[in-house]
C-alpha positions as CSV (number, residue, x, y, z in Angstrom):
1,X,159.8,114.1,163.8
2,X,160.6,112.2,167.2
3,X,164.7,113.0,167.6
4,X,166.6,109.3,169.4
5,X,167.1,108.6,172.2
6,X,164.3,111.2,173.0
7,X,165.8,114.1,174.9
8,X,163.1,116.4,176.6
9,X,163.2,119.9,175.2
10,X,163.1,121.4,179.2
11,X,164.6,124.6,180.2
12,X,165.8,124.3,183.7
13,X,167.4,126.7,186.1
14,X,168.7,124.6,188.7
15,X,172.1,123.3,186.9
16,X,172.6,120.5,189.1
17,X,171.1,117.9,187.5
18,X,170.5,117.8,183.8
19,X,167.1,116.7,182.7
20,X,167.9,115.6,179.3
21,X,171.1,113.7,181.0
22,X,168.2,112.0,183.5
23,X,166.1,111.1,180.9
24,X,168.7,109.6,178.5
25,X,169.4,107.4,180.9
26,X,166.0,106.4,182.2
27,X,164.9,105.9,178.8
28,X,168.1,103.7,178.3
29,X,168.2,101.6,181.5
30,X,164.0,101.0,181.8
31,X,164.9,97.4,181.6
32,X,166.9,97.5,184.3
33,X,163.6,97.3,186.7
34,X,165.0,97.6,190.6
35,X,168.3,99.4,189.8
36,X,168.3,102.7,190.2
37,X,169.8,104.9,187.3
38,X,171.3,108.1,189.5
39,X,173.8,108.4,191.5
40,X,173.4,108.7,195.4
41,X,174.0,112.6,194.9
42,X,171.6,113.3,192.1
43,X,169.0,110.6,194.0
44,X,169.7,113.0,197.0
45,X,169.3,116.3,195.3
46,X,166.2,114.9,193.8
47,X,164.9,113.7,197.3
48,X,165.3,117.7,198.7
49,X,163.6,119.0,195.8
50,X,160.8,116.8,195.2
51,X,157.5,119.0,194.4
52,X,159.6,122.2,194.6
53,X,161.1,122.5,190.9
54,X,158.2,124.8,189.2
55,X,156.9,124.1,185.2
56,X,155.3,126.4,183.8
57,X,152.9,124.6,181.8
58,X,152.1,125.8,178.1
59,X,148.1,125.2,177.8
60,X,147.6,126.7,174.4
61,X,149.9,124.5,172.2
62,X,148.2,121.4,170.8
63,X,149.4,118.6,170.6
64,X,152.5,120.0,172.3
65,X,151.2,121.1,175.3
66,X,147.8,122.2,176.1
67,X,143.8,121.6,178.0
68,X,141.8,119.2,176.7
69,X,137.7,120.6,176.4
70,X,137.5,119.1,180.2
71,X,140.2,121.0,181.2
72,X,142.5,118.4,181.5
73,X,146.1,119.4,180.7
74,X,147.4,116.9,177.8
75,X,150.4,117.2,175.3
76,X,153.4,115.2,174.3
77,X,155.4,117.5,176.6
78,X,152.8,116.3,179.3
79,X,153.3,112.6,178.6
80,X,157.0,112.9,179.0
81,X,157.1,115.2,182.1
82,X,154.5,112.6,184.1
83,X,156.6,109.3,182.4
84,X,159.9,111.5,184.0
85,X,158.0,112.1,187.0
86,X,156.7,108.0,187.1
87,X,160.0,106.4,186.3
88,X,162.4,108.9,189.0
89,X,159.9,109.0,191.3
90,X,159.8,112.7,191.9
91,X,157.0,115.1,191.3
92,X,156.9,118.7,189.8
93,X,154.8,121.7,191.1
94,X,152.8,123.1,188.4
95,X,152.1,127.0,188.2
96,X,149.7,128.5,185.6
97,X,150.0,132.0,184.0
98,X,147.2,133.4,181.9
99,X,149.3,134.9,179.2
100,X,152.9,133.6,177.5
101,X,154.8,137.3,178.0
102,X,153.5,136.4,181.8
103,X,155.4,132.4,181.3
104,X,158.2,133.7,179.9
105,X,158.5,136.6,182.7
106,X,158.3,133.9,185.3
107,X,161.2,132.4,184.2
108,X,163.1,135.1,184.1
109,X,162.1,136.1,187.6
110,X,162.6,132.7,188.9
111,X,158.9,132.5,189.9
112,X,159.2,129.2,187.6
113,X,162.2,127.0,187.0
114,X,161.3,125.2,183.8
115,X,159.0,124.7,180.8
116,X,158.7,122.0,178.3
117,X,157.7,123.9,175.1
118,X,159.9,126.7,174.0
119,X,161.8,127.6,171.0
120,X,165.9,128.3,171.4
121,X,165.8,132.3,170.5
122,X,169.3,134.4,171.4
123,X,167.1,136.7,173.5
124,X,166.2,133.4,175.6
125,X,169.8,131.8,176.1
126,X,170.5,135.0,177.9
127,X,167.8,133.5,181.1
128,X,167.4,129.9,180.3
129,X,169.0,126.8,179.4
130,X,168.2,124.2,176.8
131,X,168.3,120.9,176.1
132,X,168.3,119.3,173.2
133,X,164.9,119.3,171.3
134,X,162.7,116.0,171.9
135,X,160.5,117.1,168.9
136,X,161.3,119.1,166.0
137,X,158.0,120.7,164.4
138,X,158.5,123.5,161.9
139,X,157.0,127.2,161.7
140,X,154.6,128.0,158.6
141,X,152.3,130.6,157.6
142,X,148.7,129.0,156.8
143,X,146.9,131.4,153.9
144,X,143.8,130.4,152.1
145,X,144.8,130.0,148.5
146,X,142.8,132.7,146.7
147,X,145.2,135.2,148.8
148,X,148.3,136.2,146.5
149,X,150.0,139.2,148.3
């Protein structure tokens, strides 16, 4: 279920500019086609940090996030990170880790900055911020139905 306006479920480090304040009013203002929705300061601070704010990708999470059988990275989190990236005019740096303990240590060392599909857990709050949640998809247990215990 798609949560309006959509509000991208990024964790960023950098608490100068909130990304779920950005794309509210991207998303909100896309009609306005020459004006430009920041202020000069948060235009400015996007200006020095252009290709330089690190996402951490997460490639095994269809149809979140994930690599398409060409190795193409695809996702709804992928979509909205290159629409961001389109309509502000500023680009992310990618960086890949093999394993999730090694994502999730990367943002705790600052080797990333942010990631676009993580759940809110106590033990996270305590390294990251977060948004509010662009998608809501809920957690279940798959069995086959001859299994009883």
């Amino acid at each position: 279920m798609v949560i309006f306006p959509i509000i991208l479920y990024i964790i960023i480090m950098y608490k100068k500019i909130s990304l779920a304040v950005l794309i509210t009013f991207f998303l909100f203002s896309c009609s306005q086609k020459n004006q430009d929705i920041l202020t000069d300061e948060e235009r400015a601070w996007l200006v020095e940090h252009d290709g330089k704010i690190r996402l951490v990708p997460s490639l095994t999470y269809p149809p979140v996030d994930f690599l398409d059988s060409d190795g193409i990275q695809k996702g709804i989190t992928t979509d909205i990170i290159r629409l961001i990236e389109k309509k502000l005019n500023f680009r992310v740096k990618r960086v890949y880790f093999k394993t999730w303990n090694r994502m999730v240590n990367a943002l705790k060392t600052q080797e990333a900055d942010l990631i676009g599909s993580i759940q809110n857990t106590p033990e996270r709050q305590e390294f990251l911020n977060f948004t509010s949640p662009y998608i809501t998809l809920p957690n279940v247990i798959i069995v086959k139905k001859e299994i009883q215990e």
